[in-house]
C-alpha positions, 0 to 999 in steps of 0.5 A, spaced: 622 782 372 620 788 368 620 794 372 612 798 374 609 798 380 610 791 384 617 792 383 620 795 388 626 794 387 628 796 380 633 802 382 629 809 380 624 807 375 629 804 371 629 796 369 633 792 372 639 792 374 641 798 371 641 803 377 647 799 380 655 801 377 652 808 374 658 812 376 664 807 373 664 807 365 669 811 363 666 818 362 664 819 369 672 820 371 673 825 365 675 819 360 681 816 365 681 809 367 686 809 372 689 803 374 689 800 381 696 800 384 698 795 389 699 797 397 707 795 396 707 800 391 705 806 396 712 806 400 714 812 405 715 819 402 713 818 395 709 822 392 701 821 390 695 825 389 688 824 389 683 822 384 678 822 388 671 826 388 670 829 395 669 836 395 674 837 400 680 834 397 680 835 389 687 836 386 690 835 393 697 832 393 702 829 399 707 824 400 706 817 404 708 817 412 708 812 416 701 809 420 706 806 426 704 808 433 698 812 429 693 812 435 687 811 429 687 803 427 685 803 419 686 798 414 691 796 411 688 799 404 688 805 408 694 810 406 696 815 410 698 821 406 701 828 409 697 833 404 701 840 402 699 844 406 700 840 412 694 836 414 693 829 415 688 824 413 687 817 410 685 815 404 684 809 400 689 806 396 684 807 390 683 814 390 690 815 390 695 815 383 703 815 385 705 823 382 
């Protein structure tokens, strides 16, 4: 379908099918292409650091601990990792890179 006025859903103005994967060439993450690593790779105590693009975490590093007996139930892609300065948190296995 052409974009214009009767096509509601032609993401913000453009043609079709040109709004949905904008921020996933190569420049959108500084020119890396990082590769997925497999959850069997993020063993207890190994140090990882986060690729991610929220604001809180940027350039924060930590090492993996245990989700055993964790009152909160994640996935089994959801890490949970002990950040440097002592805080926990849980992130996805993609937004993290082994140190």
């Amino acid at each position: 379908m052409a974009p214009g006025q009767w096509n509601g859903s032609s993401y913000g103005g453009l043609h079709t099918g040109t709004g949905k994967y904008q921020k996933g060439g190569v420049y959108s993450q500084n020119g890396r292409r990082y590769k997925k690593v497999p959850n069997k790779e993020f063993s207890f105590g190994q140090e990882v650091k986060y690729v991610g693009t929220h604001k809180d975490f940027v350039r924060v590093s930590g090492k993996v601990i245990s989700k055993v007996g964790d009152f909160h139930r994640s996935s089994r892609s959801t890490i949970k990792v002990e950040l440097s300065d002592g805080r926990y948190t849980y992130f996805h296995k993609n937004n993290l890179q082994l140190a």
